[in-house]
C-alpha positions in Angstrom: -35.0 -11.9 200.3 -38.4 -12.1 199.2 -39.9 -13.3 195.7 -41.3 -11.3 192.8 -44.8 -10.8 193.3 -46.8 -9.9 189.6 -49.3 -7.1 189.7 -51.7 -9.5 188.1 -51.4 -11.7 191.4 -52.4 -9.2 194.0 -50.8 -5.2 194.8 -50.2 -4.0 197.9 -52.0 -2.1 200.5 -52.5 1.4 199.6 -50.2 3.7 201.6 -48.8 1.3 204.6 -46.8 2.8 206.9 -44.4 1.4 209.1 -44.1 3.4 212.1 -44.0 7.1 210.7 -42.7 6.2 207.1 -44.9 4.9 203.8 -43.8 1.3 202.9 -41.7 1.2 199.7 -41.3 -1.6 197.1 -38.6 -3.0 195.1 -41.0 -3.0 191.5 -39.6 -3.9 187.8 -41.7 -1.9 184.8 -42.4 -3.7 181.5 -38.6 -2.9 180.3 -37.1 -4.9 183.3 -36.2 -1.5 185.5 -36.0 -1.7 188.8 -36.6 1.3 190.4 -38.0 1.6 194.3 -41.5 3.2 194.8 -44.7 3.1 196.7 -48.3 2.0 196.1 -50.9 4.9 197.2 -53.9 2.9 195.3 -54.2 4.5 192.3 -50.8 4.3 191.2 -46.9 3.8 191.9 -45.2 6.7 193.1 -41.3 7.2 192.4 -39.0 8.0 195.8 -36.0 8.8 193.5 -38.4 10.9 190.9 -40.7 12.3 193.2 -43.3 11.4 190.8 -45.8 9.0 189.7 -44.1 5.9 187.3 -45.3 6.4 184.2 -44.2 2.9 183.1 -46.5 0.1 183.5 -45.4 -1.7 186.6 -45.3 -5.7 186.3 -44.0 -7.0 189.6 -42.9 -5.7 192.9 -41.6 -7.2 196.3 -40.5 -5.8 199.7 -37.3 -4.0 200.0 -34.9 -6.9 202.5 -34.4 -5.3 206.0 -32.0 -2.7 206.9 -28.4 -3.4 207.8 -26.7 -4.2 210.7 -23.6 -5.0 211.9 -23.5 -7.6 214.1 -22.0 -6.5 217.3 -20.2 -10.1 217.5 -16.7 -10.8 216.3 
């Protein structure tokens, strides 16, 4: 899994998309919430909420890659 990445450091690109979907973030808020959202440039958008976070945003990584079950056993 990736590392925490802080907002001071560097944000995302605005709006990536992966194929036909936006990229979404693992990102903690000043309280220590985690909560998964995307960056559109001006601000962090809520999947769950479907609204902007109104909590200041302090770090943020990728969400890991999907599962799979491994087809060996």
């Amino acid at each position: 899994m990736s590392e925490w990445i802080s907002c001071k450091e560097r944000l995302p690109k605005p709006s990536e998309y992966l194929g036909d979907v936006c990229e979404y973030y693992l990102v903690q808020n000043e309280y220590g919430d985690m909560m998964v959202a995307m960056y559109d440039g001006e601000g962090w958008f809520q999947i769950y909420a479907r609204d902007y976070v109104d909590e200041i945003i302090v770090a943020w990584m990728p969400l890991p890659k999907e599962y799979k079950e491994s087809e060996e056993k």
